[in-house]
C-alpha positions as CSV (number, residue, x, y, z in Angstrom):
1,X,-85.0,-14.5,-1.5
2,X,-86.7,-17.2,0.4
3,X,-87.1,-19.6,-2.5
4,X,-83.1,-18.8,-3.1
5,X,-81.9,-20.2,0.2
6,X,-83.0,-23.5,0.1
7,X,-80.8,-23.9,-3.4
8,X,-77.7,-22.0,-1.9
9,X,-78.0,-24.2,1.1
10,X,-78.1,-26.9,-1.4
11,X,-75.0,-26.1,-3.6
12,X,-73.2,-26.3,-0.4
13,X,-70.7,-23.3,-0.2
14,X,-68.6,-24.6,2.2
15,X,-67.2,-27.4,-0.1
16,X,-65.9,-25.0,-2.5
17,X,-62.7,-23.7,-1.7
18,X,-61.8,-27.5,-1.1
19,X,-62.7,-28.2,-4.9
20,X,-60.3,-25.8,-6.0
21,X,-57.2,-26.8,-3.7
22,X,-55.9,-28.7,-6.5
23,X,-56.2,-25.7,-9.4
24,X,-54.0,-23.8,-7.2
25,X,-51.8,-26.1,-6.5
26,X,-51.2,-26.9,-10.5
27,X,-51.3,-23.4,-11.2
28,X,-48.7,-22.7,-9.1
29,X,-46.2,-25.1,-9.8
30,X,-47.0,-24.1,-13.8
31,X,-46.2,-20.2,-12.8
32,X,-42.6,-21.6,-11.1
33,X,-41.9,-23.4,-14.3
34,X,-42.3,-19.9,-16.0
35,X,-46.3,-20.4,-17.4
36,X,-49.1,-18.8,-16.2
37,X,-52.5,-17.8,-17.8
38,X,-54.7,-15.9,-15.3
39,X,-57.5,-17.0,-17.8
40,X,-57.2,-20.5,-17.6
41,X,-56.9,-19.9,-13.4
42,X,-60.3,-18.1,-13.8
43,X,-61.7,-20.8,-16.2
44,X,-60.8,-23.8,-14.4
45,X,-61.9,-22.5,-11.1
46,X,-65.5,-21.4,-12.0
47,X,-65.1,-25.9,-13.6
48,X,-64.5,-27.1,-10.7
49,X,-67.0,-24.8,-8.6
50,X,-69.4,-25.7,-11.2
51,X,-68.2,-29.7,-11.1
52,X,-68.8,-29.7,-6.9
53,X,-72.3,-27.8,-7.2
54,X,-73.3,-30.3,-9.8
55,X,-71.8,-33.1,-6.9
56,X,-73.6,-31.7,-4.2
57,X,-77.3,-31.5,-6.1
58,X,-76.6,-35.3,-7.5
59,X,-75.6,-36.3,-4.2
60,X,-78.8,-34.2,-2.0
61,X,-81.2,-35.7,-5.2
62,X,-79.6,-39.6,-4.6
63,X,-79.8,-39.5,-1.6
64,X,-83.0,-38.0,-1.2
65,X,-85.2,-40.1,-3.2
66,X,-83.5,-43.4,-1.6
67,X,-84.5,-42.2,1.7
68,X,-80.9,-42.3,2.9
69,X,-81.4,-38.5,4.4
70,X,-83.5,-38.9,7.3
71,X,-84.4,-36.8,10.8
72,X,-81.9,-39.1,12.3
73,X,-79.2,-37.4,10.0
74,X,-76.4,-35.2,12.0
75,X,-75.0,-31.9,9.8
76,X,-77.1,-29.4,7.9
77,X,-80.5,-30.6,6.1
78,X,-80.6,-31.8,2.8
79,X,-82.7,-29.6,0.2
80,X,-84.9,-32.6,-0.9
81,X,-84.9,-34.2,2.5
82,X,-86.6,-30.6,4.3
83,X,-89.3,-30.9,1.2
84,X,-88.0,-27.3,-0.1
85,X,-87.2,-28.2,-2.9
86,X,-88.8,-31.1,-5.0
87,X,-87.0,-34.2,-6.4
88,X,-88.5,-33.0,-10.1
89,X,-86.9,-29.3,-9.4
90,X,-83.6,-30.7,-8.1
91,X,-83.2,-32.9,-11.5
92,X,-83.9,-30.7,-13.9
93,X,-81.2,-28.3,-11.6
94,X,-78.9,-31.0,-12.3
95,X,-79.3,-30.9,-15.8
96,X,-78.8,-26.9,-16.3
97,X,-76.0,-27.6,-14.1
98,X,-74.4,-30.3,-16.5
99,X,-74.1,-27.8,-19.5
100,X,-72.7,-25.2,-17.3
101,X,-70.0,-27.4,-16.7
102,X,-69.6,-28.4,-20.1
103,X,-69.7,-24.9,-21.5
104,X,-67.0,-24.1,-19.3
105,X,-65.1,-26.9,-19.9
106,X,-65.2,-26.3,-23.4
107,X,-63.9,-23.0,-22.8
108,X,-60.8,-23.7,-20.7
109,X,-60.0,-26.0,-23.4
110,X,-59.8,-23.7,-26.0
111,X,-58.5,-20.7,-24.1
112,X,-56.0,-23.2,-22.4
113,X,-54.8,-25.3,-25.4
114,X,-56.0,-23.4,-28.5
115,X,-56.1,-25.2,-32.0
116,X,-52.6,-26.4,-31.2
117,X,-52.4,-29.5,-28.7
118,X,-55.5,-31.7,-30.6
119,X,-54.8,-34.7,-28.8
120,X,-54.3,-32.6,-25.2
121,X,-57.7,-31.0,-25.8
122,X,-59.0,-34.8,-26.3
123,X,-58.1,-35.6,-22.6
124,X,-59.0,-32.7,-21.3
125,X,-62.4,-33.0,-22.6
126,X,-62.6,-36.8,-21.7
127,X,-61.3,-35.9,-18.1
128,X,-64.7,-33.8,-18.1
129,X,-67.0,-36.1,-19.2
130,X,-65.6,-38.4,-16.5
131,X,-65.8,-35.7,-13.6
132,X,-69.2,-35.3,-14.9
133,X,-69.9,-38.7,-14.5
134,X,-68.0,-39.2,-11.3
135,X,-69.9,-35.9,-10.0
136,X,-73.2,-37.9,-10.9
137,X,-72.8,-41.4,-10.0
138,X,-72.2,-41.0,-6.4
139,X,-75.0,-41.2,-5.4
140,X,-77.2,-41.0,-8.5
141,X,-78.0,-44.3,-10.7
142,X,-78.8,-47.8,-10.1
143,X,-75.4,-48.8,-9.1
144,X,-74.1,-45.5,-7.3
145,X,-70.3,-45.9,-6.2
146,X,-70.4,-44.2,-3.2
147,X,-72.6,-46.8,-2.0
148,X,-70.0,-49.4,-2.9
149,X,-67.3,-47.9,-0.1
150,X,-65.6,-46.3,-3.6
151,X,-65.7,-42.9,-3.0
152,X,-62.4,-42.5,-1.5
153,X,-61.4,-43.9,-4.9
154,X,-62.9,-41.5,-7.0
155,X,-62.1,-38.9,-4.3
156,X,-58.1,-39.4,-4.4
157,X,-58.0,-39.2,-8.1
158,X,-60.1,-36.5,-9.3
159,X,-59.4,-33.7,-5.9
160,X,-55.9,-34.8,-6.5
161,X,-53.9,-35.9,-9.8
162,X,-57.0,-34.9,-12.4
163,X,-57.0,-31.3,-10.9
164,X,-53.5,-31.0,-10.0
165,X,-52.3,-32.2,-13.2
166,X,-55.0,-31.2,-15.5
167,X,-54.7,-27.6,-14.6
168,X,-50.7,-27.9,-14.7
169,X,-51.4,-29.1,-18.2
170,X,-53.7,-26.5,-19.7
171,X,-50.7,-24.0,-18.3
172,X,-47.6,-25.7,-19.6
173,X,-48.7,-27.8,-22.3
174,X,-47.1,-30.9,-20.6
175,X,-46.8,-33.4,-17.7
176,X,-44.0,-33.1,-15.0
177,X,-43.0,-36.3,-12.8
178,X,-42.5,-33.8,-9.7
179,X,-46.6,-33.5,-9.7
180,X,-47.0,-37.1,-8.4
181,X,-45.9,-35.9,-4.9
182,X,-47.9,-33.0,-4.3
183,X,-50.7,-34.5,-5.8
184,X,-50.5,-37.3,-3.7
185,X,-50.8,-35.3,-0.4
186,X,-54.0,-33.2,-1.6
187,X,-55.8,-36.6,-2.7
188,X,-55.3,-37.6,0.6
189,X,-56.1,-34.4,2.3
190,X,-59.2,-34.1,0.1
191,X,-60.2,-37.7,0.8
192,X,-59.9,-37.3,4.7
193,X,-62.9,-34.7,4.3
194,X,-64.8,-37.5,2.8
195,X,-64.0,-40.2,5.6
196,X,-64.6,-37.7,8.0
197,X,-68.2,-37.2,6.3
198,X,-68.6,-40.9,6.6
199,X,-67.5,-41.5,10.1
200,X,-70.2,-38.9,11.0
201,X,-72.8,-40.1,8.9
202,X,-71.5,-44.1,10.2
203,X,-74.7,-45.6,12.2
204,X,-77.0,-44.1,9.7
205,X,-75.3,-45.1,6.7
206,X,-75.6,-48.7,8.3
207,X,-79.2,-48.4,8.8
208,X,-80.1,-47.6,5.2
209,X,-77.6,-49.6,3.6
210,X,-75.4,-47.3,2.3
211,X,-71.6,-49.0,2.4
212,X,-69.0,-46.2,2.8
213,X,-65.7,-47.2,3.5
214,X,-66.4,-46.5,7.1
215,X,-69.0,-48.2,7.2
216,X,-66.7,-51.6,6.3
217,X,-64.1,-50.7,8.9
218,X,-66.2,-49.5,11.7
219,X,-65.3,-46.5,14.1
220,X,-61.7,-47.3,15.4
221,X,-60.9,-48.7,11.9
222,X,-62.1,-45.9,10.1
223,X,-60.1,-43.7,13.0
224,X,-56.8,-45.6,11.9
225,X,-57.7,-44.5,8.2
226,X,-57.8,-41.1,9.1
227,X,-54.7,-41.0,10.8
228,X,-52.9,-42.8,7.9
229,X,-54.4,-40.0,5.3
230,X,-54.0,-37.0,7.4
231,X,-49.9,-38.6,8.5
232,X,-49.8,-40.1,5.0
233,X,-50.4,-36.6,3.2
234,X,-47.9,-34.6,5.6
235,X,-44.8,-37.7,5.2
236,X,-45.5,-37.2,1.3
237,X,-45.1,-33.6,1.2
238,X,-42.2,-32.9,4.0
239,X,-40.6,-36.6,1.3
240,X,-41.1,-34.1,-1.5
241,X,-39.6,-30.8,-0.3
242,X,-36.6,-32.9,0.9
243,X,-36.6,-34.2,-2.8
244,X,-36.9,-30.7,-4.5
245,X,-35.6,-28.5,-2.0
246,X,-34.7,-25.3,-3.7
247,X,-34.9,-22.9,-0.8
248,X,-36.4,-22.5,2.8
249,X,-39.4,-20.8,2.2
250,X,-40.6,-24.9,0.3
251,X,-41.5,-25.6,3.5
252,X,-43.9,-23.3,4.5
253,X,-46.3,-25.4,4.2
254,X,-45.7,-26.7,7.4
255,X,-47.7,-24.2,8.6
256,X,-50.4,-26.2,8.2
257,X,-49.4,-28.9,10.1
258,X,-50.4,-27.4,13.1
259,X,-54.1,-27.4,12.8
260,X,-53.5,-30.7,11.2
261,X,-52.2,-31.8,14.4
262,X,-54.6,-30.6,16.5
263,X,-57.5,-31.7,14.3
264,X,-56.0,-35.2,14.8
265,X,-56.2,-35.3,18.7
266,X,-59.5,-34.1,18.3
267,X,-60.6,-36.9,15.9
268,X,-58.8,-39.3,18.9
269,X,-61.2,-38.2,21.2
270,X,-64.6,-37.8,19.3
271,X,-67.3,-40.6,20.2
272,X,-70.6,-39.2,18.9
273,X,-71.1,-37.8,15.3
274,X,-71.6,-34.1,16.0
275,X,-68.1,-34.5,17.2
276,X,-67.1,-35.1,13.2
277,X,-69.1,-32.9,11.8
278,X,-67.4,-30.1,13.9
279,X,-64.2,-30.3,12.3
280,X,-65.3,-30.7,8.5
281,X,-64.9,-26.9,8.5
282,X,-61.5,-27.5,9.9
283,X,-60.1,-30.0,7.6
284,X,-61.6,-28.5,4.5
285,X,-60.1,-25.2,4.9
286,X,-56.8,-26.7,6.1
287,X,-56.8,-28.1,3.0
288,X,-57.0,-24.9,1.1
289,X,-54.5,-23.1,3.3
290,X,-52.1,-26.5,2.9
291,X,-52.5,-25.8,-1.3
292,X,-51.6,-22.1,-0.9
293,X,-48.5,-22.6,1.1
294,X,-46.9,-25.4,-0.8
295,X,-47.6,-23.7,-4.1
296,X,-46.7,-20.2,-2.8
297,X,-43.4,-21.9,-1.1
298,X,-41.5,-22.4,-4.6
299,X,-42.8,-19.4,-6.2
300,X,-41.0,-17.2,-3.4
301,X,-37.7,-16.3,-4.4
């Protein structure tokens, strides 16, 4: 049990439920349209468990063996960086956890698409390869992105149009213009847990070299980001249920807004980084609630 902790610790549970924001959200808006396949839901959510595990390793590994994890580092201690686990062990982790992901993969492909849709099963399979690189690459490499202040990139369109759309297309067969909306407010929702990450992590990223995007605006600047992500993600989604109203119970997603709002004041007044790291908790579940609701607000009728 002992030597399991350090690895559970490492895989990061808490990041989970945010990874699969975006499968719930397609899945929903597939059921509305009248398709739903409880084994694709099942499929894609153990991929995109098994996609942010495979994250988290890469990014405890990178970061590990550059140094970047130190004793100066606020939030929970890297695997690697509390010498529990080695860098050799958490490699050849990485590498069991790549064929998980494309064994899974593979599967939601065929259970989701079948013989039928060759050229859908193409891009399904190519958005894989690419999570898997994205997942990887962070911090992993010689030219990691995340140390390029590109995260947020990445960030914005895998948590939000490859998961929202990708799992709407193993349901219905198809793409749906209405997507781009909801999409939208989850990539920026998902990528506000990532500036948040970074605004904690600021001085210390600094020190070792690591350029975030917080790092390049500094603390107000990377405040003012927040804001316009966290704003910029409700203003998208109240834009869209004015666009597709159907019936009251669209917006009850605003639900969510509230601890939205007050995570927001509490970003306004946080100086030091334990201050962040208190509300990544916060955001990410928000974030999961915030997919529930708006997908759960058109299917009630």
């Amino acid at each position: 049990m002992n030597n399991l902790k350090p690895w559970i610790s490492a895989m990061r549970l808490r990041t989970l439920p945010l990874s699969v924001s975006g499968i719930i959200l397609g899945t929903c808006f597939a059921a509305y349209n009248g398709r739903f396949n409880i084994f694709v839901l099942i499929l894609a959510i153990l991929t995109t468990m098994s996609l942010q595990v495979l994250s988290n390793l890469a990014n405890d590994y990178g970061d590990g063996v550059r140094g970047t994890d130190n004793d100066d580092r606020v939030g929970p201690q890297r695997a690697i960086q509390s010498g529990e686990i080695t860098p050799e062990q958490m490699f050849e982790a990485i590498k069991k956890n790549i064929l998980i992901v494309i064994g899974l993969t593979l599967s939601l492909v065929y259970v989701g698409l079948g013989h039928q849709h060759f050229l859908y099963a193409l891009l399904i399979i190519g958005l894989g390869g690419l999570s898997i690189y994205a997942a990887i690459n962070y911090t992993m490499g010689d030219s990691p992105y995340g140390y390029k202040a590109l995260g947020d990139v990445f960030v914005f369109i895998f948590f939000g149009f490859v998961s929202v759309f990708g799992t709407y297309l193993l349901n219905i067969k198809g793409f749906d213009h209405i997507l781009i909306l909801p999409a939208t407010a989850l990539g920026l929702l998902s990528v506000s847990v990532l500036n948040l990450n970074n605004m904690r992590d600021l001085e210390e990223d600094k020190k070792v070299g690591k350029i975030t995007l917080a790092v390049k605006l500094g603390k107000n600047q990377a405040k003012n980001y927040h804001y316009f992500l966290i704003i910029g993600a409700m203003v998208t989604t109240i834009l869209f249920s004015i666009l597709y109203y159907v019936e009251p119970y669209n917006f009850l997603y605003s639900l969510a807004f509230i601890p939205l709002i007050k995570h927001l004041l509490k970003i306004k007044n946080a100086k030091v980084p334990s201050d962040f790291d208190s509300q990544l908790k916060v955001i990410s579940l928000t974030t999961f609630i915030f997919s529930i609701l708006l997908g759960v607000g058109y299917l009630l009728y």
